[in-house]
NUMI-327275 format. One record per residue (C-alpha): x, y, z. Coordinates in nm, 4 decimals, m for minus. Layout:
<pts>
<east=X; north=Y; up=Z>
...
</pts>
This chain:
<pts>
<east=m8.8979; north=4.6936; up=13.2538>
<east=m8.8638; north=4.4362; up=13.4971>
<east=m9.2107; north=4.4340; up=13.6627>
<east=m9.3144; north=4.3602; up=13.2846>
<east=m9.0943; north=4.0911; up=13.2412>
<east=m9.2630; north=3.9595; up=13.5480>
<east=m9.6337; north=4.0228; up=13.4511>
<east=m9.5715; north=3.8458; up=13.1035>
<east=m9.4169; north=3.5360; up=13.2595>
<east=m9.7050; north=3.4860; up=13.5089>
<east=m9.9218; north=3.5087; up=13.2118>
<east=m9.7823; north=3.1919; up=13.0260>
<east=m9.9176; north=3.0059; up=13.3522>
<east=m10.2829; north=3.1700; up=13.3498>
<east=m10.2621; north=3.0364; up=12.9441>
<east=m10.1142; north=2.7464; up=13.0823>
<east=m10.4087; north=2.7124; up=13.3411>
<east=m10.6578; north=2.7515; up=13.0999>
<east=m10.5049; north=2.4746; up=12.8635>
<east=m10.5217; north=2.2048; up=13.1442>
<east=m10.8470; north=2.3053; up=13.2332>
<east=m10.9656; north=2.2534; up=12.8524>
<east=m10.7531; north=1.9670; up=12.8131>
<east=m10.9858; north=1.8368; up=13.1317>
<east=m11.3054; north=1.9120; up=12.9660>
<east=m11.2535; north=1.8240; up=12.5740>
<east=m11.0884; north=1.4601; up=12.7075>
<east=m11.3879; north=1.2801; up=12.6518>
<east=m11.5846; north=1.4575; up=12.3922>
<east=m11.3339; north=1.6200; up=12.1189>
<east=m10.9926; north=1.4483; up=12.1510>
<east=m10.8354; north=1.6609; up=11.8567>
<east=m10.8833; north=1.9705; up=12.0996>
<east=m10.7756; north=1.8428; up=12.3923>
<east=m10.4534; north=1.7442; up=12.2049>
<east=m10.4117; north=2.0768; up=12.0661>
<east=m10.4642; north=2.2312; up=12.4458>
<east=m10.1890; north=1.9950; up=12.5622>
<east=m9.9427; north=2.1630; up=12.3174>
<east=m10.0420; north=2.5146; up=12.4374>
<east=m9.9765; north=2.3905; up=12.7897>
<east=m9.6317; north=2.2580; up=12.7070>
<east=m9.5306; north=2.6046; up=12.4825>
<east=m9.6511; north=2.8225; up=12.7722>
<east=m9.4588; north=2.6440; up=13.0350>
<east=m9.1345; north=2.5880; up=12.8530>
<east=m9.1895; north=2.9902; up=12.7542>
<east=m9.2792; north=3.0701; up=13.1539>
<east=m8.9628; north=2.9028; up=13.2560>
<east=m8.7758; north=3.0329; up=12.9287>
<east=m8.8671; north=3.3991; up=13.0475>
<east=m8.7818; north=3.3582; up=13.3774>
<east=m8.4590; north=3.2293; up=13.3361>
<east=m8.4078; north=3.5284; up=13.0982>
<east=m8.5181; north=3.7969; up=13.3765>
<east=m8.3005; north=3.6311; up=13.6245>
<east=m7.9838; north=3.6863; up=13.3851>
<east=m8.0591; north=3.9900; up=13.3161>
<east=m8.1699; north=4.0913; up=13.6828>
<east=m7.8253; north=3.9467; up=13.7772>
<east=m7.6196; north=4.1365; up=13.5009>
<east=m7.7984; north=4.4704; up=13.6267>
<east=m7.6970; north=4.3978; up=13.9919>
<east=m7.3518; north=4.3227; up=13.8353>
<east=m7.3002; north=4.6149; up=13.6624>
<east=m7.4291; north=4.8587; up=13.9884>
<east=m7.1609; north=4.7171; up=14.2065>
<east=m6.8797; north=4.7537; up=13.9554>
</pts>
């Protein structure tokens, strides 16, 4: 369940990636898109470092309850 966690987070950057990459490449020639890219990137990394808070909490809780 973890590693999942993991793979999902790491895939909010790639969509993150490919935002800034079409935010890069619409600038000039279709503003409207390159606006709509820019609030992809800004979900996907508020949701990268949303889920990886949320693993770490729960990582921590799970190493919690093993030692109790």
């Amino acid at each position: 369940m973890i590693n999942i966690l993991r793979y999902t987070e790491y895939l909010y950057v790639i969509v993150a990636g490919f935002s800034v990459y079409r935010i890069i490449t619409d600038w000039n020639t279709d503003r409207s898109m390159a606006y709509f890219f820019i609030f992809f990137a800004v979900i996907s990394i508020g949701m990268f470092l949303f889920r990886r808070n949320y693993r770490k909490k729960f990582e921590q809780r799970k190493r919690d309850n093993q030692n109790k």
